[in-house]
Structure formats: structure tokens, C-alpha cells
C-alpha positions as CSV (number, residue, x, y, z in Angstrom):
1,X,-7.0,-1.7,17.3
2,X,-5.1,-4.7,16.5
3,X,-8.0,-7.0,16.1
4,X,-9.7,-4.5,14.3
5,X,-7.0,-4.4,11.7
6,X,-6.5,-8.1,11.4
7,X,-10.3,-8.3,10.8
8,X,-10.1,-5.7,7.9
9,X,-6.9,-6.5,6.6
10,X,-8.3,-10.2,5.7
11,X,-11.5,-8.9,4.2
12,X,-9.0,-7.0,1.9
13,X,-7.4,-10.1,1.2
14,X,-9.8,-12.3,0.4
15,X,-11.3,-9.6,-1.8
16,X,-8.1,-9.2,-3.3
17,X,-6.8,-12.9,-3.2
18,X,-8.6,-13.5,-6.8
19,X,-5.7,-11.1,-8.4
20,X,-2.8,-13.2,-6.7
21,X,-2.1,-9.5,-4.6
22,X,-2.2,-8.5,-0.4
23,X,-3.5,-5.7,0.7
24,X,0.3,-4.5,1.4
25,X,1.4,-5.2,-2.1
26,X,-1.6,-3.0,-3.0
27,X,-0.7,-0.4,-0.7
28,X,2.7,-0.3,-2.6
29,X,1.5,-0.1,-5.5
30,X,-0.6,2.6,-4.9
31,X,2.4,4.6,-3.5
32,X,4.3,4.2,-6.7
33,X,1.4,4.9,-8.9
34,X,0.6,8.0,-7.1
35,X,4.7,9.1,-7.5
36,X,6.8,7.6,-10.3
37,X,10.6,6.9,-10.1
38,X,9.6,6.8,-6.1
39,X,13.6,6.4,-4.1
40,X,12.9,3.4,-1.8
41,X,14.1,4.9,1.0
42,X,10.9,7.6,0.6
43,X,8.9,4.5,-0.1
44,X,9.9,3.0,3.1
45,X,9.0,6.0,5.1
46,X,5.5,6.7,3.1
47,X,4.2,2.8,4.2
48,X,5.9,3.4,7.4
49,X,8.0,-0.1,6.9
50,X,11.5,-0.6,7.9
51,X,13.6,-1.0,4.4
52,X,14.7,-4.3,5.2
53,X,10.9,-5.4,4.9
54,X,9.9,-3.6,2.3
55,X,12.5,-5.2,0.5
56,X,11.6,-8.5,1.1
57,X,7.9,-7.5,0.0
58,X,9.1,-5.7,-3.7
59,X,11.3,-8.7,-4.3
60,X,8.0,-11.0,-5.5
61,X,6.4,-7.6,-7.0
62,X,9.3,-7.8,-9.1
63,X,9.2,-11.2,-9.9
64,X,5.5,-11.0,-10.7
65,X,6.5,-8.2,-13.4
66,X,4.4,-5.6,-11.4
67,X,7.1,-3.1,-10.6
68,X,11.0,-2.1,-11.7
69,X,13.3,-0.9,-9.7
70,X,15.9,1.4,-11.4
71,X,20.0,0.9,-10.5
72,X,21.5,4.0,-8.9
73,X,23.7,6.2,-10.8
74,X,26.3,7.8,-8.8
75,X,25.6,9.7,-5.6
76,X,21.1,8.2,-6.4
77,X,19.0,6.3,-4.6
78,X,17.1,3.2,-6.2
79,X,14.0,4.1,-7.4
80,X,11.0,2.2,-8.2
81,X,8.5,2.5,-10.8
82,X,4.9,0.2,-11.7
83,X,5.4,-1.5,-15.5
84,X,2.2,-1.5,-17.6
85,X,1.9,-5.1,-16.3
86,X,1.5,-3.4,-12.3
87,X,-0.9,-0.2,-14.0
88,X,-3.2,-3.0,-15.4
89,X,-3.0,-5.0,-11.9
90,X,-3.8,-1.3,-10.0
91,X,-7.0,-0.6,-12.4
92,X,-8.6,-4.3,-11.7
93,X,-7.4,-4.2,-7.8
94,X,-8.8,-0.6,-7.0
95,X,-12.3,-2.1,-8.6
96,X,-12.4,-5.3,-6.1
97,X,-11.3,-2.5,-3.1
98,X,-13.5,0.1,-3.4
99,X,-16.4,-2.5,-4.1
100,X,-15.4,-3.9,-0.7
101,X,-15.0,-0.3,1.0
102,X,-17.9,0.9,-0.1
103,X,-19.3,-2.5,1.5
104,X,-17.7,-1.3,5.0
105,X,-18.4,1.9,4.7
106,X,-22.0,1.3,4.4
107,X,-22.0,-0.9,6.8
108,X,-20.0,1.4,9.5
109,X,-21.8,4.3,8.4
110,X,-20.3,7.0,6.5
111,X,-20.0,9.7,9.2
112,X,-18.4,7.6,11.5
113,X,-16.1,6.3,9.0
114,X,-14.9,9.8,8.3
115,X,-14.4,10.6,11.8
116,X,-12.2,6.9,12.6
117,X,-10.2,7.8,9.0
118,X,-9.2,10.9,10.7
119,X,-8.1,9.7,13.9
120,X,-6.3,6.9,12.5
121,X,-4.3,9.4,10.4
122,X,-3.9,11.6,13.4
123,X,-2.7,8.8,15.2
124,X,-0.2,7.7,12.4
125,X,1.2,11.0,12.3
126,X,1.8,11.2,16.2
127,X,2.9,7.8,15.8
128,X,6.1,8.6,13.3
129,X,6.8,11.4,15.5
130,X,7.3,9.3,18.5
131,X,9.5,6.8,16.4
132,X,12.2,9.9,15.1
């Protein structure tokens, strides 16, 4: 499973690599594009990271001009939201990923790629579960 995700993950990469982003910052940014204002601790819990790494992965996102993160107000959590800077970085990053899944896909064959998507969610789930 490991190997498997090492391989994958550094296709993504490299695929990626020509817009300066990882396939985790993508992941990110996908998570905050698909819910604005997103509280980090929630963010934390949807990529299934520790906050303490997540952290240390939003600090260059914020650097880059990719994402804001709001300041509390009393009795809030920080959120985060993407700037038009991290929309326009989403639109051109999704192009160069599904070009490369549809790559893998096609190469894995469809069916079985649905049937491994599910498991691997399944196995996510069960995974969280354990970890509470």
C-alpha cells in the first residue's frame, strides 16, 4: 500500500512540479475550494493530518499568496480561505491532474479503479475510526 502510494504520489508530483505545487498542497486546496472560510481544525480532520503538520504545510501556501487565513474573533476558530491567486493556481493544477488520472485510469482500467477508490475510502473511514 505504501509503495503503491509513494509510486502515485510522485507521478502527481512531477505532473504538478511545473506549477511550483505537491500533491498535498493540492489536496488542500481542494478542501478549501470545496468549503470556504474552512476552521483549520476541520481542515485538519478532512486531510486526516495532525494540526501541527498542517500548519507547517499552509505556512508556504501563505507565503506563495495561495491561501488566507482569517484571525479568530472571540470564542472562533481560524479559518482559511483560497485568494484569487490560489482559484487561478486550482483551475491550471486540476488540468495537469486529471490529464494524469485519466492517464492511470486508463492504464488500471476503469472498473478496477472504481472498485480500489472504494476500498481505499472504506479503509480510510475504518482507519479514523480506529484513531478516535
Amino acid at each position: 500500500m505504501r509503495k503503491a502510494t509513494r509510486a502515485l504520489s510522485r507521478l502527481y508530483d512531477d505532473t504538478l512540479a511545473p506549477l511550483g505545487v505537491t500533491v498535498a498542497q493540492f489536496g488542500i486546496l481542494k478542501a478549501i475550494w470545496r468549503e470556504p472560510d474552512l476552521a483549520l481544525s476541520r481542515l485538519a480532520d478532512e486531510m486526516v493530518m495532525d494540526r501541527t503538520s498542517l500548519y507547517r504545510m499552509l505556512t508556504p501556501m501563505t507565503s506563495a499568496g495561495w491561501i488566507a487565513i482569517a484571525s479568530p474573533t472571540k470564542g472562533r476558530a481560524k479559518t482559511v480561505t483560497l485568494t484569487a491567486e490560489g482559484e487561478s493556481l486550482l483551475i491550471k493544477a486540476r488540468q495537469l491532474w486529471d490529464d494524469a488520472q485519466t492517464r492511470v485510469v486508463g492504464t488500471y482500467g476503469a472498473d478496477r479503479w472504481q472498485v480500489l477508490e472504494s476500498a481505499i475510502s472504506e479503509l480510510t473511514r475504518l482507519s479514523v475510526g480506529l484513531n478516535a
